[in-house]
MARMILUM-921327 format. One record per residue (C-alpha): x, y negated, z negated. Coordinates in nm, 2 decimals, padded with zeros to 4 digits. Example, Ala and Ser with C-alpha at 12.3 -4.5 7.8 and 13.67 -1.06 7.14 Angstrom:
<recs>
@x: 01.23, y: 00.45, z: -00.78
@x: 01.37, y: 00.11, z: -00.71
</recs>
This chain:
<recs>
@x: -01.99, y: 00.95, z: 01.45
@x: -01.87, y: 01.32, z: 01.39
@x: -02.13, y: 01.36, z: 01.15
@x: -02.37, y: 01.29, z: 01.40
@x: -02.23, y: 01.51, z: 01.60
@x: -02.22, y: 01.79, z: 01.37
@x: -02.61, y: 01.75, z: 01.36
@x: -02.67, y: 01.78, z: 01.71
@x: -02.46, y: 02.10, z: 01.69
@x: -02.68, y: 02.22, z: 01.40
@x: -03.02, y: 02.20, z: 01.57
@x: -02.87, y: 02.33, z: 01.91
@x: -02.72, y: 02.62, z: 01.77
@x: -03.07, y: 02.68, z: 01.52
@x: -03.28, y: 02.66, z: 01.84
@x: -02.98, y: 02.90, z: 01.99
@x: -03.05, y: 03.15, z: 01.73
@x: -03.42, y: 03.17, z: 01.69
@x: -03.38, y: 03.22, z: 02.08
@x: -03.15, y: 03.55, z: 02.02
@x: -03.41, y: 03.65, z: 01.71
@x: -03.69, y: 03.64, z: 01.96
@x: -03.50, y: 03.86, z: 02.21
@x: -03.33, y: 04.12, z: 01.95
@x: -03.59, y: 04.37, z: 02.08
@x: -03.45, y: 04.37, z: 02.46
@x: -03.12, y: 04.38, z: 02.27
@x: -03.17, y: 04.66, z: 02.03
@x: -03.28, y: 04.84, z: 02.43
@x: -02.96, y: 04.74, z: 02.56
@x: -02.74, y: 04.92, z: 02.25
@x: -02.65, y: 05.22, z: 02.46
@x: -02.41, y: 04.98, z: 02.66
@x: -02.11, y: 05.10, z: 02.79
@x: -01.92, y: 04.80, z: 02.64
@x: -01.91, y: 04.95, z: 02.29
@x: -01.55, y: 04.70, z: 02.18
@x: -01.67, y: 04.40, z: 02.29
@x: -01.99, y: 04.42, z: 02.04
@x: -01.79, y: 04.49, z: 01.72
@x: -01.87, y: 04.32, z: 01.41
@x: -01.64, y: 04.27, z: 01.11
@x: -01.76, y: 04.38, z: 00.77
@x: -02.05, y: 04.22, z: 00.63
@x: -01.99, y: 04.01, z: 00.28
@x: -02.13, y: 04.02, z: -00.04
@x: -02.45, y: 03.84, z: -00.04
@x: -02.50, y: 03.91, z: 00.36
@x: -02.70, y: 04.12, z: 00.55
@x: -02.60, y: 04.45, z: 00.75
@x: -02.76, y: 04.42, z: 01.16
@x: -03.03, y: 04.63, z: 01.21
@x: -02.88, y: 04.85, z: 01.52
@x: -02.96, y: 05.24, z: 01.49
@x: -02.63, y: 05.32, z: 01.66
@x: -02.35, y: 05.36, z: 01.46
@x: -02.15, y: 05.20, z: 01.73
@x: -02.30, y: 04.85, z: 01.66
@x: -02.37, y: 04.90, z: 01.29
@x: -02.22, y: 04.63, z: 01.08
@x: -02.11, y: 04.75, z: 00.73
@x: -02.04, y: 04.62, z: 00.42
@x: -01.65, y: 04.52, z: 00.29
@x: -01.46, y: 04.76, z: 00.08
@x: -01.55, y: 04.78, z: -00.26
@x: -01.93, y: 04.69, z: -00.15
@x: -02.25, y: 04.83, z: -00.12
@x: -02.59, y: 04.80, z: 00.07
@x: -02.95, y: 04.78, z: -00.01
@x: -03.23, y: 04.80, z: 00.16
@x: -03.43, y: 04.46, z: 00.25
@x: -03.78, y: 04.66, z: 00.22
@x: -03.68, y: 04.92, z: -00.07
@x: -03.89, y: 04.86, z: -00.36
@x: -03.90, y: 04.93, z: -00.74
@x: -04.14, y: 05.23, z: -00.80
@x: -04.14, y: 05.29, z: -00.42
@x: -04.05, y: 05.64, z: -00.30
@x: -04.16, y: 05.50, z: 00.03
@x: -03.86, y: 05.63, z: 00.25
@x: -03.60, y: 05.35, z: 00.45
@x: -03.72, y: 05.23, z: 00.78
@x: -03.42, y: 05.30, z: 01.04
@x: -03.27, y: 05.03, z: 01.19
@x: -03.39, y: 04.78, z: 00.90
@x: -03.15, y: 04.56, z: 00.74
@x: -02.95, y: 04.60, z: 00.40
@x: -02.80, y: 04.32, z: 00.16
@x: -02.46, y: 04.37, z: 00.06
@x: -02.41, y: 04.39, z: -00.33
@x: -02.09, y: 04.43, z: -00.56
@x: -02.22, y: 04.71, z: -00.75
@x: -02.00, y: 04.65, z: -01.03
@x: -02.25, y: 04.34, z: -01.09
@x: -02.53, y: 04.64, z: -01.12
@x: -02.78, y: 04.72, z: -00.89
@x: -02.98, y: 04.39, z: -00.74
@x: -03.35, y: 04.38, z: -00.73
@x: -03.58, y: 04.11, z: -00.52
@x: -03.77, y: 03.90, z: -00.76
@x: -04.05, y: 03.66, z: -00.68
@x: -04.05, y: 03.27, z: -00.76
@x: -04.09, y: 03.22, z: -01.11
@x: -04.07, y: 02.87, z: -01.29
@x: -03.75, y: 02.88, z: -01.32
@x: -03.63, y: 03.10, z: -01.05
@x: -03.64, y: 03.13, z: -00.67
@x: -03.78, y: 03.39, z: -00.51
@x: -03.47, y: 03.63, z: -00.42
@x: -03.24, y: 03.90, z: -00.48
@x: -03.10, y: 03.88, z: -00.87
@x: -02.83, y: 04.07, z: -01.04
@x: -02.95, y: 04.28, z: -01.36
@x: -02.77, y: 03.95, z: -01.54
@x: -02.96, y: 03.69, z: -01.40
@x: -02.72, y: 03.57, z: -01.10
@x: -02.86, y: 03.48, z: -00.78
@x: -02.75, y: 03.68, z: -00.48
@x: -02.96, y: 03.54, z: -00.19
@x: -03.27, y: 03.38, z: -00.12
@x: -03.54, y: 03.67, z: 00.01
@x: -03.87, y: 03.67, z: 00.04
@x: -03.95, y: 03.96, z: -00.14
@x: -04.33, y: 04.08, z: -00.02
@x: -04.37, y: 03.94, z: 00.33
@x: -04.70, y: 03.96, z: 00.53
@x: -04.78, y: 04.28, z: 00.71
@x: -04.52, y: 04.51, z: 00.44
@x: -04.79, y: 04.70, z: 00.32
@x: -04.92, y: 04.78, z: 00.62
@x: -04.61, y: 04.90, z: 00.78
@x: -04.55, y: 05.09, z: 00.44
@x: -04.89, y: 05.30, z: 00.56
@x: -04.77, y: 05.33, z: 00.88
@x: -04.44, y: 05.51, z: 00.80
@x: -04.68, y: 05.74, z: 00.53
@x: -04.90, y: 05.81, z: 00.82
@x: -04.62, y: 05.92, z: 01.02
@x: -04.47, y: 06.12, z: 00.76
@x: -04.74, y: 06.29, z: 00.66
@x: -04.77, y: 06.35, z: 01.08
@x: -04.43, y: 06.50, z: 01.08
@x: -04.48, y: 06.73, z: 00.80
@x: -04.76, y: 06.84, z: 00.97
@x: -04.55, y: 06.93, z: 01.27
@x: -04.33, y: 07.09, z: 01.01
@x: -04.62, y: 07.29, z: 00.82
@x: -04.73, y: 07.39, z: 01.19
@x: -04.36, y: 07.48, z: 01.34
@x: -04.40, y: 07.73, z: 01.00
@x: -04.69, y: 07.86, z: 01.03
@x: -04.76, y: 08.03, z: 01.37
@x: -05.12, y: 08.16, z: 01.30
@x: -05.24, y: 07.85, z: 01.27
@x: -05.07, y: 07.66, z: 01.56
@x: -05.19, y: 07.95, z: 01.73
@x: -05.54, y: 07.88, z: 01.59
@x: -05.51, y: 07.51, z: 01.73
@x: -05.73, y: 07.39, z: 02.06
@x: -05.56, y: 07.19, z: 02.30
@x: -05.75, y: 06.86, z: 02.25
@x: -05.64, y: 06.87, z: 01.86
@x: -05.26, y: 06.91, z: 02.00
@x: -05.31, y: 06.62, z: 02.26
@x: -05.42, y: 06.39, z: 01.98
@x: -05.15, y: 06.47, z: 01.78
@x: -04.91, y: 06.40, z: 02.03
@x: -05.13, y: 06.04, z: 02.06
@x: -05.08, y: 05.97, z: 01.76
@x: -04.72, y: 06.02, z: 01.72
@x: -04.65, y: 05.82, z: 02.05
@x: -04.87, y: 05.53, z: 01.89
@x: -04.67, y: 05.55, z: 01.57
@x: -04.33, y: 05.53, z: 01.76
@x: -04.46, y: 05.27, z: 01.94
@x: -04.54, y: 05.06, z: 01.64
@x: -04.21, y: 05.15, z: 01.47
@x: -04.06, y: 05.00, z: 01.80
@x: -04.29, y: 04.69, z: 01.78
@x: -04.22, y: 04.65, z: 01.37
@x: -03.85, y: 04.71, z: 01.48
@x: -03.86, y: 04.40, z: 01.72
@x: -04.02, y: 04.18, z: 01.49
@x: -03.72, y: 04.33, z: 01.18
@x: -03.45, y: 04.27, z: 01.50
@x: -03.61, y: 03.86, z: 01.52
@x: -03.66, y: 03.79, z: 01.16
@x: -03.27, y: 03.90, z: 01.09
@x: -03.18, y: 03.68, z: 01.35
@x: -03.36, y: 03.37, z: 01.20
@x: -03.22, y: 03.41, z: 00.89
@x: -02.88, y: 03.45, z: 01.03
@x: -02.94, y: 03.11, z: 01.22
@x: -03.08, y: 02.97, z: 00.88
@x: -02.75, y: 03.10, z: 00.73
@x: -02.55, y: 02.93, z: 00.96
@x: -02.73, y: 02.61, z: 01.00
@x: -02.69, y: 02.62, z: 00.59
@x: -02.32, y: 02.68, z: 00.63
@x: -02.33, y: 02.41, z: 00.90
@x: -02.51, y: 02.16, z: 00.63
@x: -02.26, y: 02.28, z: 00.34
@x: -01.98, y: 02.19, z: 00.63
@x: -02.09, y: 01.85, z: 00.69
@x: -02.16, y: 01.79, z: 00.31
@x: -01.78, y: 01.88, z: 00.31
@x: -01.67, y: 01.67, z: 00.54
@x: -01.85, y: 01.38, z: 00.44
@x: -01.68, y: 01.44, z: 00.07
@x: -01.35, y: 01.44, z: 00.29
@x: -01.48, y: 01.12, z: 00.40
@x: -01.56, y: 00.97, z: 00.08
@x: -01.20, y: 01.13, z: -00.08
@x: -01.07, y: 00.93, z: 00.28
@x: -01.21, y: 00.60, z: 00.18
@x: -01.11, y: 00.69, z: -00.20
@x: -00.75, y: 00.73, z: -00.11
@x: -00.74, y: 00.48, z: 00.17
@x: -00.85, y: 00.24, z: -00.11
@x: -00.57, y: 00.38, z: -00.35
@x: -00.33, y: 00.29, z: -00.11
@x: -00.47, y: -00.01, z: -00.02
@x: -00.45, y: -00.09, z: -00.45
@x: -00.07, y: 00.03, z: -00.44
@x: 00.06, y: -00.16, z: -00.16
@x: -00.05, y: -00.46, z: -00.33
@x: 00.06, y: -00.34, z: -00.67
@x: 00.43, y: -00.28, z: -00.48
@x: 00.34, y: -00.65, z: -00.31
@x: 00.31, y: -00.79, z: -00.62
@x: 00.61, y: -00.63, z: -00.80
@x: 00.85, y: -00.71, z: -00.50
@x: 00.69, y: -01.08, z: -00.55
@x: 00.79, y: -01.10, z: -00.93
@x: 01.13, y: -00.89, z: -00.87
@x: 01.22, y: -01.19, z: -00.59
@x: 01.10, y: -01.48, z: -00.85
@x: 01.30, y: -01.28, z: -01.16
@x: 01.62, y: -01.26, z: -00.89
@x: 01.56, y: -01.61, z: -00.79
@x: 01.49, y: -01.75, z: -01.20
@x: 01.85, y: -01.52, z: -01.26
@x: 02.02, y: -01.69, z: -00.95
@x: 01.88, y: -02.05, z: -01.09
@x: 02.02, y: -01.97, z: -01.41
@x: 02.36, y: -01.85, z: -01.33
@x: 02.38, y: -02.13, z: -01.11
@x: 02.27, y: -02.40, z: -01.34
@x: 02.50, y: -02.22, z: -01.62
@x: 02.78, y: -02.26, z: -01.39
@x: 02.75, y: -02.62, z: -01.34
@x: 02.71, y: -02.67, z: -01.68
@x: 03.04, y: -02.44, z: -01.72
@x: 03.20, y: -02.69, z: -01.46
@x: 03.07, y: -03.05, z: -01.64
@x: 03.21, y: -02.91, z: -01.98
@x: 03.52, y: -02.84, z: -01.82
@x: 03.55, y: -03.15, z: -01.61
@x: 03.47, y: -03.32, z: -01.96
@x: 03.75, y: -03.12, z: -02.11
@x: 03.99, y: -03.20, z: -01.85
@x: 03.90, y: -03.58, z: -01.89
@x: 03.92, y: -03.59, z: -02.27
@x: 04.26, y: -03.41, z: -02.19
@x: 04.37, y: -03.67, z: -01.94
@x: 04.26, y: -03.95, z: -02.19
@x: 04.43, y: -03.78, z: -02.48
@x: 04.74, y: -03.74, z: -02.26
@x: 04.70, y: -04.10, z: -02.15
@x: 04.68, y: -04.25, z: -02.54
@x: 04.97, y: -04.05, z: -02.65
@x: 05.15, y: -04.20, z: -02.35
@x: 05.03, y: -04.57, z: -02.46
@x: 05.11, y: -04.45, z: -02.80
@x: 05.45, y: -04.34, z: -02.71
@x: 05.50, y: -04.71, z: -02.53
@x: 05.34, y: -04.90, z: -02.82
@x: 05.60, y: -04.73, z: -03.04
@x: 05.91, y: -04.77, z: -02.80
@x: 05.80, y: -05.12, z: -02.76
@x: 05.74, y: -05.13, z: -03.14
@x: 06.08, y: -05.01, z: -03.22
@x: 06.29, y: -05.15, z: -02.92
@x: 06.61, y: -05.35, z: -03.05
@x: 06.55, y: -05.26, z: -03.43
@x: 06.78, y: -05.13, z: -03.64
@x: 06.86, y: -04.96, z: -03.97
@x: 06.53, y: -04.80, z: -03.96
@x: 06.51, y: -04.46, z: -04.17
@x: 06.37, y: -04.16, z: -03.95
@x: 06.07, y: -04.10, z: -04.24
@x: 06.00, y: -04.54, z: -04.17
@x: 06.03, y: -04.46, z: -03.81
@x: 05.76, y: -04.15, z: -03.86
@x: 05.50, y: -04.35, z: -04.09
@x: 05.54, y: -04.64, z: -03.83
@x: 05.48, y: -04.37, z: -03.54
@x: 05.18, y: -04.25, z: -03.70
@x: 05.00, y: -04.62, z: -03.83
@x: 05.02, y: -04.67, z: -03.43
@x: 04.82, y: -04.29, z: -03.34
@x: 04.57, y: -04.25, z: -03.66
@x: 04.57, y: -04.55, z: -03.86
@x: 04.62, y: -04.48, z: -04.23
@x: 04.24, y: -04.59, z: -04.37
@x: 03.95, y: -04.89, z: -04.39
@x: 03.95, y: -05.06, z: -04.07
@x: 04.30, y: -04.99, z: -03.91
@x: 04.13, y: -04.64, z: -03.85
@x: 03.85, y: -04.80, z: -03.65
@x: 04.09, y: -05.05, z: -03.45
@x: 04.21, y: -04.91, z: -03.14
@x: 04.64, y: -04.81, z: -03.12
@x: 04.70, y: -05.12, z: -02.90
@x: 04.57, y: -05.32, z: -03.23
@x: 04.75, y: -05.12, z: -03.43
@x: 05.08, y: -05.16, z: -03.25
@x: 05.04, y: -05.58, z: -03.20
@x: 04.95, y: -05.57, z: -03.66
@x: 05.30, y: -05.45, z: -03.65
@x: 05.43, y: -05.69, z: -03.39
@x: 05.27, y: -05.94, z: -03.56
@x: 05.42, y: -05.84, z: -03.92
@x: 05.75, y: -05.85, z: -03.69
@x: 05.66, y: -06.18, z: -03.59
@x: 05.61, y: -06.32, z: -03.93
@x: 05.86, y: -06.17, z: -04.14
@x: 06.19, y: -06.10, z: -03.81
@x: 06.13, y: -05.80, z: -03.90
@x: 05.92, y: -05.42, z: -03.87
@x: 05.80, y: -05.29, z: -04.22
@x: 06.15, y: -05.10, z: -04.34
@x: 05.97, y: -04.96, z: -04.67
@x: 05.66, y: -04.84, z: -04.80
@x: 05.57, y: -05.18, z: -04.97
@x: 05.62, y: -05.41, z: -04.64
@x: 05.38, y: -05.10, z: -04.47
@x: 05.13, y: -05.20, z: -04.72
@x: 05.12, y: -05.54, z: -04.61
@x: 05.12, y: -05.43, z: -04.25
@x: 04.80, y: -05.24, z: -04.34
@x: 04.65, y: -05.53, z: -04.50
@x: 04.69, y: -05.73, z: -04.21
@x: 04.49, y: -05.47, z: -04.01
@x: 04.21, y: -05.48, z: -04.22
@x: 04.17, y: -05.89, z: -04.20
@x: 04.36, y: -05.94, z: -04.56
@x: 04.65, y: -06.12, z: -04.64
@x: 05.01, y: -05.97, z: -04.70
@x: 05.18, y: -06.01, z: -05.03
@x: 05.44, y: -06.15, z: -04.92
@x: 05.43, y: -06.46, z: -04.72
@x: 05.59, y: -06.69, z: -04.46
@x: 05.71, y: -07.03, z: -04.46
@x: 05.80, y: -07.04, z: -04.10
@x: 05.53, y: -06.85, z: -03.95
@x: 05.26, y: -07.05, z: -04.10
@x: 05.48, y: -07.41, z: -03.99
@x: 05.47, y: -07.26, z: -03.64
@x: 05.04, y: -07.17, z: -03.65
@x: 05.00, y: -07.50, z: -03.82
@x: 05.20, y: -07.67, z: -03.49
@x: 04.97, y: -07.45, z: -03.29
@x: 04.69, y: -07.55, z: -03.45
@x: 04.76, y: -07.92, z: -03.39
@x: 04.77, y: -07.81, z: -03.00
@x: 04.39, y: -07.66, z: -02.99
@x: 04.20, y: -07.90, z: -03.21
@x: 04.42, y: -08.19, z: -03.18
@x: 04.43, y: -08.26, z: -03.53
@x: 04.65, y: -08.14, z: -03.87
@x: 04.52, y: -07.83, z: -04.01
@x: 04.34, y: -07.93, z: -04.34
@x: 04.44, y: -07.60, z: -04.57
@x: 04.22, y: -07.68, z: -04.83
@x: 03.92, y: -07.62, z: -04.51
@x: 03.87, y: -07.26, z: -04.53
@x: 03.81, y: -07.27, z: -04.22
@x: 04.12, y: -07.40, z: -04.07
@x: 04.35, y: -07.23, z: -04.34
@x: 04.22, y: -06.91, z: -04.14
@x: 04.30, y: -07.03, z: -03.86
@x: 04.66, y: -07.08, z: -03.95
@x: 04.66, y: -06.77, z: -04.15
@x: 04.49, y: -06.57, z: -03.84
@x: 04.78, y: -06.69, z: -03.61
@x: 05.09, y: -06.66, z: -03.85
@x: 05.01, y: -06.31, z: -03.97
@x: 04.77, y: -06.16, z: -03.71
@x: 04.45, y: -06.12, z: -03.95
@x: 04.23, y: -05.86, z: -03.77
@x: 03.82, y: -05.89, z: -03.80
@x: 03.67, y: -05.59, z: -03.93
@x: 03.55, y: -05.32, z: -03.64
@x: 03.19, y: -05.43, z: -03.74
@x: 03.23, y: -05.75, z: -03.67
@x: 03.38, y: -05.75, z: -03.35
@x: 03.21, y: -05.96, z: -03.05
@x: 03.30, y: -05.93, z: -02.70
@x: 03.07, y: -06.22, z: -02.59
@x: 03.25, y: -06.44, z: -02.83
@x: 03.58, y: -06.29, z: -02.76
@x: 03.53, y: -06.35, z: -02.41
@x: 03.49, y: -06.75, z: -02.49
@x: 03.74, y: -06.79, z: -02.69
@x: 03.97, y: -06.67, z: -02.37
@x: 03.79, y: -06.90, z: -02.16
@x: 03.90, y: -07.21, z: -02.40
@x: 04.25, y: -07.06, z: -02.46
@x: 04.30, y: -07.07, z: -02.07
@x: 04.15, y: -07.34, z: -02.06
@x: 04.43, y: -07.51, z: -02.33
@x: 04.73, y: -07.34, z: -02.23
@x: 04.67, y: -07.28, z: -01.87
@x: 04.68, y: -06.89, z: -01.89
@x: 04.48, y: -06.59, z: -02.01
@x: 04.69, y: -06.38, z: -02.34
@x: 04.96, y: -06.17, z: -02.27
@x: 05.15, y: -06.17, z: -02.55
@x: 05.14, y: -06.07, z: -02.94
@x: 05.12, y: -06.42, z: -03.03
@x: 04.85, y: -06.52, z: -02.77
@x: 04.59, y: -06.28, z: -02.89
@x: 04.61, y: -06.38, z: -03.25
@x: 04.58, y: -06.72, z: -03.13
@x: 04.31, y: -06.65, z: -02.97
@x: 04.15, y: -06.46, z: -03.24
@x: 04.16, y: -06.77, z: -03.43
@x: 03.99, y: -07.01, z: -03.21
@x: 03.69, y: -06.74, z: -03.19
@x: 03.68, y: -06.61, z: -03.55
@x: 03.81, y: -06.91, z: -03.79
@x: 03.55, y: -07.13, z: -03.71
@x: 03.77, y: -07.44, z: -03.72
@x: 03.69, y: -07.73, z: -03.49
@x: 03.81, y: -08.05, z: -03.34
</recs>
């Protein structure tokens, strides 16, 4: 819309100035005005041209450091200035400009001596030669006045018609100077509106550059606030990956340690077991050394190797009940804790006993209702599994089975195992496989 605008403006102010042009005669009258201030130019720049106005008053000239010449001043002309005509405004350190026509290369203008355009001028416009005559014919007139203000004989020697022609003619030649004067005064002010209506032009090619920078940098911003969009965007998803991960680290943190706590719970738990299988182990027995006592303490918490490492403390403790049961008595050197060890991995002692095997052979009698045949392997491991307390290897535990044989012990004795003597009993009805 402004640059609509600005166009409008453009052809009213042209139409404006051709109007002034037209009318610079009537103004070039009025130049003995009273109101001398109020028609003061500033200095004409370089490339400009000077008003026309004879009065000093109104004459426009150049900047400091510039200097004029004439519009109609030609090369090779000794032709003398016409007053009142305009003169371009030149930096004479440039050199003296000249007006050159339109070449191929070139438009038709004023040129420094090195080539550089000054202004656009039509150098030889119609009627110049004529008005060139003119001012020669007036000259030459007012040198005549001259010669005759010299010489008295012969203005003496003049008739009265020759001196009213003369004074003819110099009327008709002021009047013409006045005419070409007008037309100098209208011409200026065209090319001033051309001037302006260029500056006008340049203005609006300016500001629609402002617009296109406008768009340019409206588009930039546009670009950057999506750029800052975007990096806001991946800051929140790198605060929100770093939040997730602290979090999820810290949970993890938390299981280890609840893990931690609860392997320390169950390690505190098994040393308390441990500490009652060995004060059960050792209640009511005597005469044990402190170094027995320790290697009794440990068989219970570790195991020493094979299977009784596999076997669980609880196991480990009823082996040494069960040694206790066969023999009255715990291991009380390192031989008898040989034999306790063999018993933990399913083998039999060295040493044996008459009375425990007559008691499993009595038991035996009670579950399959028969004598124990000990030349059966099967049933001689079933009186050997209840006398001594013969433990299956870890490997070849079964629960399933384990859990039947309870069944038919309940079933037999009317309760589930609690003691020593009850689990190897039951061992032996699931493991021996002795029957009826």
């Amino acid at each position: 819309m402004s640059y609509f605008k600005n166009i409008l403006s453009l052809v009213s102010v042209f139409a404006l100035l051709v109007l002034v042009g037209l009318l610079g005669a009537s103004e070039i009258k009025a130049q003995t005005s009273t109101d001398t201030e109020t028609n003061t130019q500033e200095c004409v720049q370089e490339g400009q041209i000077t008003n026309n106005t004879v009065s000093p008053e109104y004459q426009n000239e150049c900047c400091e450091g510039l200097e004029s010449r004439h519009l109609y001043y030609y090369e090779n002309d000794s032709t003398e200035r016409m007053m009142g005509s305009g003169s371009l405004c030149y930096d004479p350190s440039q050199g003296i400009p000249e007006c050159v026509e339109e070449g191929d290369d070139t438009v038709e203008g004023w040129y420094y001596p090195e080539g550089d355009l000054l202004m656009e001028f039509e150098c030889k416009v119609e009627g110049d030669d004529e008005d060139v005559d003119m001012d020669d014919d007036m000259d030459n007139d007012m040198d005549d006045d001259e010669d005759m203000d010299m010489d008295d004989d012969e203005e003496e020697e003049m008739n009265d018609s020759q001196e009213r022609e003369r004074i003819s003619n110099v009327e008709q030649m002021r009047y013409y100077r006045d005419i070409i004067r007008k037309e100098d005064g209208a011409l200026y002010g065209v090319r001033k509106g051309q001037e302006l209506i260029n500056r006008i032009e340049g203005n609006n090619r300016a500001g629609q550059a402002d617009l296109d920078d406008d768009e340019e940098r409206e588009n930039e911003a546009r670009e950057m606030v999506q750029e800052r969009k975007e990096e806001i965007e991946r800051i929140r998803k790198n605060v929100e990956d770093l939040t997730s991960g602290i979090i999820q680290n810290l949970e993890q943190k938390i299981e280890e340690l609840q893990n931690k706590l609860e392997e320390r719970d169950e390690i505190i738990e098994r040393q308390e077991e441990r500490i009652n299988y060995v004060a059960e182990v050792l209640r009511d027995e005597e005469g044990l050394s402190d170094n027995i006592k320790v290697a009794l303490s440990e068989f219970i918490s570790k195991g020493t190797k094979d299977n009784s490492e596999k076997i669980g403390e609880g196991e480990r403790a009823a082996v040494l009940n069960s040694y206790k049961h066969a023999f009255g008595h715990l291991p009380q050197n390192e031989t008898e804790i040989e034999d306790a060890i063999k018993i933990s991995n399913g083998r039999f002692p060295a040493q044996t006993s008459e009375e425990a095997e007559n008691n499993a052979k009595i038991q035996f009698e009670r579950i399959y209702n028969r004598e124990a045949d000990m030349n059966n392997p099967n049933d001689s491991a079933a009186v050997n599994i209840m006398a001594y307390g013969l433990k299956q290897k870890a490997q070849n535990r079964n629960l399933g089975s384990e859990l039947k044989g309870i069944s038919i012990f309940e079933d037999i004795f009317g309760h589930v195992p609690a003691s020593t003597e009850d689990w190897n009993t039951m061992q032996a009805i699931t493991y021996s496989g002795a029957k009826r």
